[in-house]
C-alpha positions as CSV (number, residue, x, y, z in Angstrom):
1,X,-27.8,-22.3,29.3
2,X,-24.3,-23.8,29.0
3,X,-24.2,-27.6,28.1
4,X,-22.1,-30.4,30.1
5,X,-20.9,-33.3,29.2
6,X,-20.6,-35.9,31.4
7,X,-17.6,-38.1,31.0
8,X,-19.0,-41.3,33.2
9,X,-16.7,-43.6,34.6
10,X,-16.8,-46.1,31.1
11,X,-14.8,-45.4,28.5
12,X,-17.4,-46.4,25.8
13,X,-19.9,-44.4,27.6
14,X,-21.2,-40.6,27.1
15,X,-24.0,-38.8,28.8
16,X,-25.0,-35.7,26.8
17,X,-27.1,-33.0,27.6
18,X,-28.2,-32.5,24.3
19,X,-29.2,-36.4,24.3
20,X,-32.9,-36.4,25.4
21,X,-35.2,-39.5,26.5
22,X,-38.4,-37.9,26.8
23,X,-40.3,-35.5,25.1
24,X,-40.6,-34.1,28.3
25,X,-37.3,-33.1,28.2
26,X,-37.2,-30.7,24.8
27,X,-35.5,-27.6,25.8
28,X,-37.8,-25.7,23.5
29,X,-41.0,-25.9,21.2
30,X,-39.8,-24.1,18.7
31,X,-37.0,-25.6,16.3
32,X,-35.4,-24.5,12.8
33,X,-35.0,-28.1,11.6
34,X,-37.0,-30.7,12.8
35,X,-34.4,-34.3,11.4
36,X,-36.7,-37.4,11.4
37,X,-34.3,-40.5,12.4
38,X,-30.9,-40.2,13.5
39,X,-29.2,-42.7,11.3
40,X,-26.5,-42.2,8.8
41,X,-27.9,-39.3,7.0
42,X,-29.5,-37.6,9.7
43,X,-26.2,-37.4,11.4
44,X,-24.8,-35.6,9.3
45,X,-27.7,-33.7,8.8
46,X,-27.5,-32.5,12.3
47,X,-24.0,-31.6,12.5
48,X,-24.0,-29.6,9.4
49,X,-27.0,-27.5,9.8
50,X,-25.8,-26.8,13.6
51,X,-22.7,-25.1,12.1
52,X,-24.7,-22.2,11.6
53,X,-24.9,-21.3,15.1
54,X,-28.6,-19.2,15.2
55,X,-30.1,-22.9,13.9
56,X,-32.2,-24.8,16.6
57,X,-31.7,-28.5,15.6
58,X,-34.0,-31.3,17.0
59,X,-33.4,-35.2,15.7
60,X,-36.0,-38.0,16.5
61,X,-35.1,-41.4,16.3
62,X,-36.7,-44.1,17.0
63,X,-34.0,-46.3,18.7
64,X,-32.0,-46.3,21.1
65,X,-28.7,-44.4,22.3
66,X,-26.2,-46.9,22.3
67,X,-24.4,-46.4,19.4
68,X,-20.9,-46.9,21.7
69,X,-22.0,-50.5,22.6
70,X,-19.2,-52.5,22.5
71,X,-20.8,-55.2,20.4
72,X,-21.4,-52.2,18.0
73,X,-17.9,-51.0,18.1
74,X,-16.4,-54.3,17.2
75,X,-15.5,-54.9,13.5
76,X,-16.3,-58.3,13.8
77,X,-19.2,-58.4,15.1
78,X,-21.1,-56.7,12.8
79,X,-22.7,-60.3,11.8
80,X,-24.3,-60.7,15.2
81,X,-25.9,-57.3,15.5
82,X,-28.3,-58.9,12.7
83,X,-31.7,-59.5,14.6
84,X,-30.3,-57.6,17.8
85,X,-31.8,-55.2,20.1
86,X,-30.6,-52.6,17.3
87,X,-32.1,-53.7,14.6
88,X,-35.4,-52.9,13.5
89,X,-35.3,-56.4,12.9
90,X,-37.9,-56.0,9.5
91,X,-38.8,-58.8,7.8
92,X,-39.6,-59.6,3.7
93,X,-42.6,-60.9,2.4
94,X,-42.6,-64.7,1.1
95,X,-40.1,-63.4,-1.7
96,X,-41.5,-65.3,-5.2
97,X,-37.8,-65.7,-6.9
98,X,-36.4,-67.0,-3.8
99,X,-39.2,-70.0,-4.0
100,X,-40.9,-68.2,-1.7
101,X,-38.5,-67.3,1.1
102,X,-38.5,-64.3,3.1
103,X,-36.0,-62.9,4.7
104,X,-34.9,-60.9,7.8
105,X,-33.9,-57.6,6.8
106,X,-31.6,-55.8,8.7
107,X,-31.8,-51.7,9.4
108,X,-30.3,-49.7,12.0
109,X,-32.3,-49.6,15.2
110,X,-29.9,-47.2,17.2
111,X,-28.4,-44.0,16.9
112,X,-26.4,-43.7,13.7
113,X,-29.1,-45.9,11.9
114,X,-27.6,-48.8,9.5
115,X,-23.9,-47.3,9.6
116,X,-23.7,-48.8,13.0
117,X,-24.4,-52.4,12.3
118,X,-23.8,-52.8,9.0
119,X,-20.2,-54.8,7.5
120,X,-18.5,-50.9,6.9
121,X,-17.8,-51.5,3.4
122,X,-16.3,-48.2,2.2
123,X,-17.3,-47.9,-1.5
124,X,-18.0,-44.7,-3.3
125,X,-19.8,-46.0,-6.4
126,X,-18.2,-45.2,-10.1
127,X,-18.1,-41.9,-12.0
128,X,-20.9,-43.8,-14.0
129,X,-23.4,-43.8,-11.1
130,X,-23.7,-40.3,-10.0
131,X,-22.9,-39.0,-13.5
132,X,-26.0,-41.1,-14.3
133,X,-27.6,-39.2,-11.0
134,X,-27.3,-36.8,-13.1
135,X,-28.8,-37.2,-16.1
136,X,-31.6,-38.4,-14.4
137,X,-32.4,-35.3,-12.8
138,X,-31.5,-33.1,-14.8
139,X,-29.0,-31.6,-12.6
140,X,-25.5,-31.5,-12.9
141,X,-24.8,-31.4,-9.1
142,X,-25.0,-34.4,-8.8
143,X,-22.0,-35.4,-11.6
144,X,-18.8,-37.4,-9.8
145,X,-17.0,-34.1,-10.2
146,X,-19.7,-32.1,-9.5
147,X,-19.6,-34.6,-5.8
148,X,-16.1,-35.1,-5.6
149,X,-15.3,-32.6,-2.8
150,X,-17.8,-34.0,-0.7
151,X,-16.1,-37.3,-1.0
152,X,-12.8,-35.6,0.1
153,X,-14.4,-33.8,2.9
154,X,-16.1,-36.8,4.8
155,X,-13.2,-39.0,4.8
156,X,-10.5,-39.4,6.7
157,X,-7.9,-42.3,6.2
158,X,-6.6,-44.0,9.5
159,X,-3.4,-46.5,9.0
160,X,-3.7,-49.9,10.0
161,X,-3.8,-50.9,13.9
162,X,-0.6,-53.5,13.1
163,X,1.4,-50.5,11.7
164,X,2.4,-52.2,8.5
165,X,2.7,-50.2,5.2
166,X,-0.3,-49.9,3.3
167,X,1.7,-49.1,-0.1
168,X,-0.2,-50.9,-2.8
169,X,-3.7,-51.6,-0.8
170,X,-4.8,-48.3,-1.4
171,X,-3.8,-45.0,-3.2
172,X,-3.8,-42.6,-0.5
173,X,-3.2,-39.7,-2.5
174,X,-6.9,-40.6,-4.0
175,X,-8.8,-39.4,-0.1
176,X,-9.4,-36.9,2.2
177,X,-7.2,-37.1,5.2
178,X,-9.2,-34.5,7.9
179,X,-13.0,-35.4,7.7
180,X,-15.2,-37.0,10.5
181,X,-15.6,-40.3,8.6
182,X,-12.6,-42.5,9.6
183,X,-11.7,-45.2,7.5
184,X,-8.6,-47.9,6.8
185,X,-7.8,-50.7,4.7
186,X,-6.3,-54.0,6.1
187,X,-6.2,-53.7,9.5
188,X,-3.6,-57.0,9.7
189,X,-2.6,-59.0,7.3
190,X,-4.0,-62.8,6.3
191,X,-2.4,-65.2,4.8
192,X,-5.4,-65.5,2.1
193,X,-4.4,-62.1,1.2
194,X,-1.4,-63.0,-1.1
195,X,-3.5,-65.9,-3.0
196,X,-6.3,-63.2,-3.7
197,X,-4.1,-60.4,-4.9
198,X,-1.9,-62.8,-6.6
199,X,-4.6,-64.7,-8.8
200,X,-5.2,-61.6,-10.3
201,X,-2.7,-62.0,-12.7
202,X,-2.6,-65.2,-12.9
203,X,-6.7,-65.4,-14.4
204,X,-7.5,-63.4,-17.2
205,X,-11.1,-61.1,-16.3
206,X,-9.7,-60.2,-13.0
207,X,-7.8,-57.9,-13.0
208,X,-6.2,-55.8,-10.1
209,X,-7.8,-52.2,-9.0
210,X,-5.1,-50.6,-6.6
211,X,-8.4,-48.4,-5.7
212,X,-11.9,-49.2,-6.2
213,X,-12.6,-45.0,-5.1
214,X,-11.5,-43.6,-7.6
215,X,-14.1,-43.2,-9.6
216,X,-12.9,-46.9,-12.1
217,X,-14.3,-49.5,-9.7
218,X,-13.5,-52.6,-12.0
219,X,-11.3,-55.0,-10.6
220,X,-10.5,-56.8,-7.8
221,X,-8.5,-55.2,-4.8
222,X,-8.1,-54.1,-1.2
223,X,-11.6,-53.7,0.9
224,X,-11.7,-50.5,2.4
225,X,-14.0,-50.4,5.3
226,X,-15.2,-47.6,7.8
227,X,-13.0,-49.2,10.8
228,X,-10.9,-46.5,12.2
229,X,-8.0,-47.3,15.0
230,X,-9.7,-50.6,15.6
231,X,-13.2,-49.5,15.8
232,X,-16.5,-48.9,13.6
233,X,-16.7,-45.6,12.6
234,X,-20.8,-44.9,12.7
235,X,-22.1,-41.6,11.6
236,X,-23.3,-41.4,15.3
237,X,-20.0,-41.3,16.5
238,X,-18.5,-39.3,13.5
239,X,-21.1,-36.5,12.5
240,X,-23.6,-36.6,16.1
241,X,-21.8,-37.3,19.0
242,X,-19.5,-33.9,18.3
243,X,-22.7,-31.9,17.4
244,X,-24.1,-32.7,20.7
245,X,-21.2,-30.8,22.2
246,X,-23.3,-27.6,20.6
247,X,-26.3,-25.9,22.3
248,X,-28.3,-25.7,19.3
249,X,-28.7,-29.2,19.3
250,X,-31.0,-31.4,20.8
251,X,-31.8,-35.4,19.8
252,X,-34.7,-37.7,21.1
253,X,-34.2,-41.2,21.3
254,X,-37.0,-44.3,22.0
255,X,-39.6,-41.8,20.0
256,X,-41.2,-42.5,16.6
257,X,-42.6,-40.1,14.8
258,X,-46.0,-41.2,13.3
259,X,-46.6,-39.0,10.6
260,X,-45.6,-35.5,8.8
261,X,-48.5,-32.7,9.4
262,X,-50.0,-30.4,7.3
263,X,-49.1,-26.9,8.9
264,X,-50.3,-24.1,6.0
265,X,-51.2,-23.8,2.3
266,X,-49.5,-20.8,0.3
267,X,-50.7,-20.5,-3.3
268,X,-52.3,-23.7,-3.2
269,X,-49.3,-25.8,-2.2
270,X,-49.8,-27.8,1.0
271,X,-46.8,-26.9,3.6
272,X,-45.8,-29.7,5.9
273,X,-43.6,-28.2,8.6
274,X,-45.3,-30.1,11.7
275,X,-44.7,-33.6,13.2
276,X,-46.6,-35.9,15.5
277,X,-44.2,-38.7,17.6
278,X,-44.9,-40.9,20.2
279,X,-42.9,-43.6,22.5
280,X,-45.0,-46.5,22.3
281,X,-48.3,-47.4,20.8
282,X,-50.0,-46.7,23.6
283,X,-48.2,-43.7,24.7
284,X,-49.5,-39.8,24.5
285,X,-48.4,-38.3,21.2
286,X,-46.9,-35.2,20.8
287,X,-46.5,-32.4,18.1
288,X,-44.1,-29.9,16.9
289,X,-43.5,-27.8,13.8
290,X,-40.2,-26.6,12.9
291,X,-39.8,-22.8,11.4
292,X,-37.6,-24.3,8.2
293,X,-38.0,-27.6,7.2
294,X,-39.2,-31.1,8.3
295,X,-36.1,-33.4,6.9
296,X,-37.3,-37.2,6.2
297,X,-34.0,-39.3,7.2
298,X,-35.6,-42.1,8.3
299,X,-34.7,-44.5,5.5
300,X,-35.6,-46.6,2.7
301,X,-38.1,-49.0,5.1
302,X,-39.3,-46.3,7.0
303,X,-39.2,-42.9,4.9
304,X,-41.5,-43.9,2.3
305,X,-43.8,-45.7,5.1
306,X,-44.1,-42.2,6.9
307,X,-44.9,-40.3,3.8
308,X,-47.8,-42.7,3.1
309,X,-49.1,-42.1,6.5
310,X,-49.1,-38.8,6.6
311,X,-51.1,-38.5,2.8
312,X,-48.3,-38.3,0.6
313,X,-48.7,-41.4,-1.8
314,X,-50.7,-43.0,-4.3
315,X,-53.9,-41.9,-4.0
316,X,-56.2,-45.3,-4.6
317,X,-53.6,-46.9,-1.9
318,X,-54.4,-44.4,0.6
319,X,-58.1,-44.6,0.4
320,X,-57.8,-48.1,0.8
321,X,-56.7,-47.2,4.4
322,X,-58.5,-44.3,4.5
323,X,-55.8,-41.8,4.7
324,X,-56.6,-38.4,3.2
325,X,-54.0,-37.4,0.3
326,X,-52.5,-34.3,0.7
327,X,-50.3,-35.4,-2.5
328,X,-50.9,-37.4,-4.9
329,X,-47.5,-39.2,-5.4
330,X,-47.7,-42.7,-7.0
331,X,-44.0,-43.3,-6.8
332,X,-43.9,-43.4,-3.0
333,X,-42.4,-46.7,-1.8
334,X,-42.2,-47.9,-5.8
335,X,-38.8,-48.5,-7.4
336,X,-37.2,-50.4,-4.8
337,X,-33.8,-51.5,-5.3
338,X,-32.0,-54.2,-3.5
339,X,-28.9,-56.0,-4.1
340,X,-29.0,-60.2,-4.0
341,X,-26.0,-62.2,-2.8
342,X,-25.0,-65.7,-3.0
343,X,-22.1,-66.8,-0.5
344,X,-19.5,-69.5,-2.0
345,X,-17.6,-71.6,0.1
346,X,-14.6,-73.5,-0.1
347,X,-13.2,-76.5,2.3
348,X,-9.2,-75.8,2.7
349,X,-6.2,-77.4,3.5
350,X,-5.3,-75.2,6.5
351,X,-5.8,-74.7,9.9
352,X,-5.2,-70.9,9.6
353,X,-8.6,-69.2,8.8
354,X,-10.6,-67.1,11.3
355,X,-12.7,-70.6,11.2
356,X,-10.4,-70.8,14.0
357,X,-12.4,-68.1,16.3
358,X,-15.5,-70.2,16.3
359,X,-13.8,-73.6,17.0
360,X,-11.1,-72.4,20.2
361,X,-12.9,-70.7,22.6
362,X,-9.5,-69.9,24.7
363,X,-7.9,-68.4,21.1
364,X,-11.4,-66.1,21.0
365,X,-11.4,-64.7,24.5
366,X,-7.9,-64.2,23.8
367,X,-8.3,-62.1,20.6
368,X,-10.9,-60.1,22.5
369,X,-9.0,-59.4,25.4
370,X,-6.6,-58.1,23.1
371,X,-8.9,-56.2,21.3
372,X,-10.6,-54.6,24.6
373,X,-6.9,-53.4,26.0
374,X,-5.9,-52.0,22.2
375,X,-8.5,-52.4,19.7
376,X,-6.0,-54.7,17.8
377,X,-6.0,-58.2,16.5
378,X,-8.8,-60.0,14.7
379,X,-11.7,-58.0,16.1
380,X,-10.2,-55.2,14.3
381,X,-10.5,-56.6,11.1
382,X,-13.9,-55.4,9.0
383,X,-15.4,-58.3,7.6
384,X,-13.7,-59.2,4.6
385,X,-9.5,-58.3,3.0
386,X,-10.3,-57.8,-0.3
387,X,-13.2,-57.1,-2.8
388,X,-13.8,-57.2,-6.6
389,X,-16.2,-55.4,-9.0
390,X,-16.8,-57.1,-12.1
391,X,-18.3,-57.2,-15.8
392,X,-20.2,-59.3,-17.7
393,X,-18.2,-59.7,-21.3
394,X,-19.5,-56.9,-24.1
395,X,-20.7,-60.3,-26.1
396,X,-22.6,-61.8,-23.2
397,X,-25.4,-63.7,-24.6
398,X,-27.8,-61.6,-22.3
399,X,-27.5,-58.5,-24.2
400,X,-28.9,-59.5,-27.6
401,X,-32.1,-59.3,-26.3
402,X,-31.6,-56.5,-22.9
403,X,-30.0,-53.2,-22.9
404,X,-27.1,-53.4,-20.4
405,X,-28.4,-51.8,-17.1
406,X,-25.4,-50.4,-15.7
407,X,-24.8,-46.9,-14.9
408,X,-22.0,-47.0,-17.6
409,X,-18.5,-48.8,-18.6
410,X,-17.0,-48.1,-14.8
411,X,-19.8,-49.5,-13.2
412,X,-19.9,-53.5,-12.1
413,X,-22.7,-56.1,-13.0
414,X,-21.6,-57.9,-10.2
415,X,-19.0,-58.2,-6.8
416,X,-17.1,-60.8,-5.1
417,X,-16.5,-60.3,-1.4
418,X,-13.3,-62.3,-0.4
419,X,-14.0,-63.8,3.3
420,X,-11.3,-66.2,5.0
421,X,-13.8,-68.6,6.8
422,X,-17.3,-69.6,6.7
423,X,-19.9,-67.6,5.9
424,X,-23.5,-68.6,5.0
425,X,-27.4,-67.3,5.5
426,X,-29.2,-70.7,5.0
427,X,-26.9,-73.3,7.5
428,X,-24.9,-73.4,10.2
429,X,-21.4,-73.5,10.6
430,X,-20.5,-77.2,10.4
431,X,-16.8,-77.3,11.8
432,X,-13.5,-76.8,9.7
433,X,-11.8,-74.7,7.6
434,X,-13.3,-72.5,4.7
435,X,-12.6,-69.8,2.4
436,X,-16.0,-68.0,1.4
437,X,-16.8,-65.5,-2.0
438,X,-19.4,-63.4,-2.3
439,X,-21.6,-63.1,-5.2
440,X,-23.5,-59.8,-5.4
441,X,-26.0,-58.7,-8.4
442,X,-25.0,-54.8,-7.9
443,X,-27.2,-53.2,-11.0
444,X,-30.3,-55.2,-10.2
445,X,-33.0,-54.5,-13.0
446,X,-35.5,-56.2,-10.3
447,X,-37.7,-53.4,-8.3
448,X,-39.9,-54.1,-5.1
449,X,-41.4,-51.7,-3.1
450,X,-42.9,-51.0,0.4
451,X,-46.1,-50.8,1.3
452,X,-48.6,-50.3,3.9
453,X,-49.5,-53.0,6.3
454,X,-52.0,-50.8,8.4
455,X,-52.2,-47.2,9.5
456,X,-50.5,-48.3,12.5
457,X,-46.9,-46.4,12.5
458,X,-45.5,-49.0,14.7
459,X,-46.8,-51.7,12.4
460,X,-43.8,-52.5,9.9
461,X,-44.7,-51.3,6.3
462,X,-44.7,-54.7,3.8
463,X,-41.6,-55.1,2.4
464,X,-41.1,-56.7,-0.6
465,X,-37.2,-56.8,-2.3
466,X,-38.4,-59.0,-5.2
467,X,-35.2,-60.4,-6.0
468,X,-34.6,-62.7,-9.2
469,X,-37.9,-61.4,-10.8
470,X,-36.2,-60.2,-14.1
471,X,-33.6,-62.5,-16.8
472,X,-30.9,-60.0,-16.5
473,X,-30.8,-60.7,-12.9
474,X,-31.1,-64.3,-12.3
475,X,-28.2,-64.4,-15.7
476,X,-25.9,-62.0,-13.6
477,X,-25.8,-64.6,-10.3
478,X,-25.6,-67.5,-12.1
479,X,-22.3,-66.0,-13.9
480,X,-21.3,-64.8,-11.2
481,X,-21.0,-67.9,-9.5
482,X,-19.3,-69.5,-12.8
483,X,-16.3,-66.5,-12.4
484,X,-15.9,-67.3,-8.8
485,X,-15.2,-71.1,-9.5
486,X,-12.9,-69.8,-12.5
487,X,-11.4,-67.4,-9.7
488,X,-10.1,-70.0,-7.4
489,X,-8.9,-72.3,-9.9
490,X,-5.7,-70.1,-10.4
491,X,-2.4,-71.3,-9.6
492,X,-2.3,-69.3,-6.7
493,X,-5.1,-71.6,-4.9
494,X,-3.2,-75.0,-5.7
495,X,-2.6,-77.1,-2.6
496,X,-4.6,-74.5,-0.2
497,X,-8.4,-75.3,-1.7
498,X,-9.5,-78.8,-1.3
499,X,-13.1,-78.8,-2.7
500,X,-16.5,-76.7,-3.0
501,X,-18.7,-77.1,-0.1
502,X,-22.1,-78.3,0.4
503,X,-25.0,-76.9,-2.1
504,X,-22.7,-74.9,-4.4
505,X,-20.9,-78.1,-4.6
506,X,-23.6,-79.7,-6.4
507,X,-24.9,-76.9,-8.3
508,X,-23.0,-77.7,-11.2
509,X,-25.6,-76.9,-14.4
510,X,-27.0,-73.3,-15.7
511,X,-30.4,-75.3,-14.2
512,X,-28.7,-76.3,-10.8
513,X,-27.0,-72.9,-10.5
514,X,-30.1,-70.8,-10.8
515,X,-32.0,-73.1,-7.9
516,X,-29.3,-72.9,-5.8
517,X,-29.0,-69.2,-6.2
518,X,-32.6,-69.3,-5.4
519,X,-32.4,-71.3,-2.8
520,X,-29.7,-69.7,-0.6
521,X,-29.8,-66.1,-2.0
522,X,-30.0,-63.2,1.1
523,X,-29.9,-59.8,1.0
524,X,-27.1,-57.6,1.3
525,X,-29.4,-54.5,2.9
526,X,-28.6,-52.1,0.7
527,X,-32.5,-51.3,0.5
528,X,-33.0,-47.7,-2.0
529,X,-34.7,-45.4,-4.3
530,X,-38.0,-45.9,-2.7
531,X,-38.3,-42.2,-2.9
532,X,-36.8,-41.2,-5.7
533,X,-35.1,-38.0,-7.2
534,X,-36.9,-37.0,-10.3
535,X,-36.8,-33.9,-12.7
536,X,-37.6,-31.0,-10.7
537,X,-41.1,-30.1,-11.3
538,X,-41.6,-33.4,-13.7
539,X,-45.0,-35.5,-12.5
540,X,-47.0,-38.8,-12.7
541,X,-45.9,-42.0,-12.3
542,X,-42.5,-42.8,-12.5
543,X,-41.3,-39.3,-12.6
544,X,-40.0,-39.6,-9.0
545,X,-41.2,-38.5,-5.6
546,X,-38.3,-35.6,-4.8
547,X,-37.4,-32.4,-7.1
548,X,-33.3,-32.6,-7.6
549,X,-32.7,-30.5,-4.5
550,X,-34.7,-33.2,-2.6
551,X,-37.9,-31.3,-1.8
552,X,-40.6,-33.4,-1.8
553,X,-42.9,-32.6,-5.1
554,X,-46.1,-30.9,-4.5
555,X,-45.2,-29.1,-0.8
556,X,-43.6,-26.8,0.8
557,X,-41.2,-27.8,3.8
558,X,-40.7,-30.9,3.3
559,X,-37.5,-32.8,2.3
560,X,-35.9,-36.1,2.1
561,X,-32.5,-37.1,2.5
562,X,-31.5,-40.7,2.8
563,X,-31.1,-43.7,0.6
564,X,-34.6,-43.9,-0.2
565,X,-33.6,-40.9,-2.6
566,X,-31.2,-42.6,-4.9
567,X,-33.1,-42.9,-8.7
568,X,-30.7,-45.5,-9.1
569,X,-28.9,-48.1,-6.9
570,X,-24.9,-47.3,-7.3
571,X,-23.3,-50.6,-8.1
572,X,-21.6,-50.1,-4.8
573,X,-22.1,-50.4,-1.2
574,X,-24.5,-47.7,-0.3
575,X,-23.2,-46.2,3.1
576,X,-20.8,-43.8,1.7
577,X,-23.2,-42.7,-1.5
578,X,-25.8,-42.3,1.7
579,X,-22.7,-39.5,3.8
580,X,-22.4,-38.3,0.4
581,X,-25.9,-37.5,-0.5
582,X,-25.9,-36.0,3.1
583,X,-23.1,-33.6,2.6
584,X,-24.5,-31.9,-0.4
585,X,-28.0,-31.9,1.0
586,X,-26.5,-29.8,4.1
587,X,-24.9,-27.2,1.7
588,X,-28.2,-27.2,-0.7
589,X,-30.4,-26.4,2.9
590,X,-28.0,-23.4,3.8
591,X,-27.2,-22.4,0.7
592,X,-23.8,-22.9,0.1
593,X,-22.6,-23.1,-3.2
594,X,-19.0,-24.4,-2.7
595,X,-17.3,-26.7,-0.9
């Protein structure tokens, strides 16, 4: 039957055919591909796989529809979507290296998963991370070059909504300019900008990176961000919303599915092609098996929390809840890998800071009129100008005893994020004018993991980042923090910074420092690896839970294909790593060898 699409009267709004609310609804039982969640992988998922037009795709995710909410399409909003009605608003257990904190921890709870709320950095990772991929596996698919194409053929750089040039922000000739992933540099220029770029040569250890994508991240230079013609650019609106146009596509929203089922055995391996979802915990729950595959896309949190409750984990940990194993995995929900911040800020002598948007109400609702009529102005803007990705020196006194833990010499121990105004997890805004850095530990030897909490499926799994539990870590902030306070004493600063602010102010010794990292440390949600790639074929503990094509080990059917994949945590932003695991993964499934 042919498909409509309903253009309603809103602009921002879209009423598929495809888009199903009920199980009720599902235009057949019998689908190719069954995609478990509809976030940033599974997107893509779905529009690739439906390119083959004899593919019946079905997608199941757990939230809700809205991925064209206005509050998601802002660029600056992206900090109050944290604890919204789309988040799966997760929290950490009492964290031990935070003194016993936990945090909220923020995952996508709408279509187009995390890529709809998160900040839309747009980082790649370094030749060194996927090269180390790589290795790891055994498989050289998964080199930078190997990869490479896929990079080109996501992206699709957009110019800046003020029209100015962006010569020196970015090298253009470095991206794709025709995939569904829209992104842009600087939508308008700050007047920070200039002191950032210019302290760069003006401090030696920071130098400037015309393009952090190219494969060299090191350095510090222009933030690229997934912010196309004013707007986020999520994988719902980049990858699904144009798949839904096809008739071999459907996608359930408000349904969770409970667990992966055990459909046939051949030769002795267990085949898991089935699914069992439900709408509430009270609600009926339903079934289906897909012909193909069952694709796990449901995330870091969730993926590894699913695979537990359908028998595919550590064995003593499942008969602790009674759960059959179907596969002994141990690895399931180990390894986790998280990335810690610290945010930095600085009182200035200006009145000029997007400060300003919080203090004069009349200046806000006149930026987002603006914005509304032409998606320009300050809501345009992602969340931060520019961004650097830095080293610890060779003779840091923290590698006579530990093995540097990068992915190699390209790869950064640590980031600054650049922000011109407050920012800060732990307080509230307290009036004036700020300048805030970042300080990110991006090749954390610290792992977590998830774990069960019940056999509940709408009980959130136990989450536990455990940041700051190694040296190495703990080192990295605290000099970190030193080289943003060597930063902003370049000449460029004079007469614009007046002072540090508040805790950071007073952390002043390696003692003081490391409590006050502690103290007021968050996450930056870049939660992986908590079903990782291995060796294909390799086993036991800590050999990885996925072969290299990412088929889970010891079935038949069953594959995983989002962050929770990654052996290792790129020293990057994980979004674009995430579209670019994706991409390949749609080619491995239907067999295409080139790109």
């Amino acid at each position: 039957m042919l498909r409509l699409v309903v253009v309603l009267a809103s602009l921002m709004s879209l009423s598929f055919a495809g888009l199903l609310t009920s199980p009720d609804q599902l235009s057949t039982s019998e689908y190719d591909y069954i995609i478990v969640g509809g976030g940033t992988a599974g997107s893509v998922l779905a529009n690739r796989l439906s390119e083959d037009e004899d593919s019946k795709i079905l997608v199941i995710e757990a939230g809700s529809s809205d991925f064209r909410n206005l509050a998601i399409e802002g660029p600056q909003n992206a900090p109050r979507l944290i604890n919204s009605q789309f988040d799966w608003n997760f929290t950490t257990v009492n964290v031990s290296g935070l003194n016993g904190r936990s945090l909220p921890y923020e995952r996508g709870f709408v279509l187009g998963g995390s890529s709809s709320i998160n900040f839309m950095a747009y980082t790649r990772g370094s030749r060194d991370d996927f090269d180390r991929w790589a290795n790891v596996t055994g498989d050289d698919q998964w080199t930078w070059d190997s990869l490479h194409p896929y990079m080109l053929k996501l992206e699709r750089f957009t110019r800046a909504t003020d029209g100015h040039d962006p010569t020196g922000e970015l090298n253009v000739s470095l991206h794709g300019t025709t995939g569904p992933v829209g992104f842009s540099a600087a939508n308008m220029l700050l007047p920070t900008d200039d002191r950032v770029i210019n302290a760069t040569s003006q401090v030696d250890g920071f130098p400037f990176n015309l393009d952090y994508n190219s494969g060299d991240t090191l350095g510090i230079g222009w933030f690229q961000a997934t912010v196309a013609d004013g707007s986020r650019t999520s994988s719902a609106k980049a990858y699904l919303a144009p798949s839904l146009f096809r008739p071999n596509v459907d996608v359930l929203v408000h349904t969770l599915v409970t667990r992966v089922v055990q459909t046939d055995t051949q030769d002795g391996v267990p085949v898991l092609k089935g699914v069992e979802f439900a709408q509430s915990a009270g609600s009926q729950v339903s079934s289906l098996n897909a012909t193909r595959e069952v694709i796990l896309s449901a995330g870091a949190v969730k993926t590894p929390q699913i695979l537990m409750l359908s028998g595919i984990g550590d064995n003593a940990t499942l008969a602790e809840f009674g759960i059959e194993t179907i596969v002994d995995s141990p690895d399931v929900g180990q390894n986790l890998q998280d990335q810690p911040l610290v945010t930095n800020q600085f009182t200035v002598n200006s009145t000029d800071t997007l400060d300003v948007m919080r203090m004069n109400t009349t200046f806000a609702a006149e930026q987002q009129a603006l914005w509304n009529s032409s998606r320009t102005g300050i809501l345009s803007l992602a969340p931060s100008s520019q961004v650097g990705w830095l080293r610890l020196p060779d003779n840091s006194s923290i590698f006579q005893n530990i093995t540097d833990p990068s992915a190699g010499p390209t790869s950064a121990h640590y980031e600054f994020i650049f922000t011109d105004g407050f920012v800060s997890f732990v307080s509230e805004f307290p009036g004036g004018n700020f300048f805030t850095i970042f300080a990110v530990v991006v090749s954390p030897t610290s792992r977590g993991n998830i774990t069960l909490n019940s056999t509940d499926p709408f009980d959130a799994p136990i989450i536990n980042p455990n940041f700051y539990d190694t040296e190495f870590d703990i080192f990295t902030i605290r000099e970190a923090i030193k080289a943003a306070r060597t930063f902003m004493a370049a000449p460029s600063w004079d007469g614009w910074i007046e002072d540090e602010f508040g805790a950071f102010k007073a952390a002043v010794t390696d003692e003081q420092i490391e409590q006050y990292a502690r103290n007021t440390s968050d996450t930056i949600n870049h939660v992986s690896c908590t079903a990782s790639m291995g060796k294909t074929g390799s086993t036991g503990r800590g050999s990885g839970v996925l072969n290299s094509d990412l088929t889970v080990k010891g079935t038949i059917g069953l594959r995983v294909v989002d962050a929770s994949a990654f052996p290792f945590i790129p020293a990057a932003h994980t979004q674009v790593p995430v579209y670019i695991l994706a991409e390949r993964a749609s080619d491995i499934i239907r067999n295409i060898t080139s790109v």
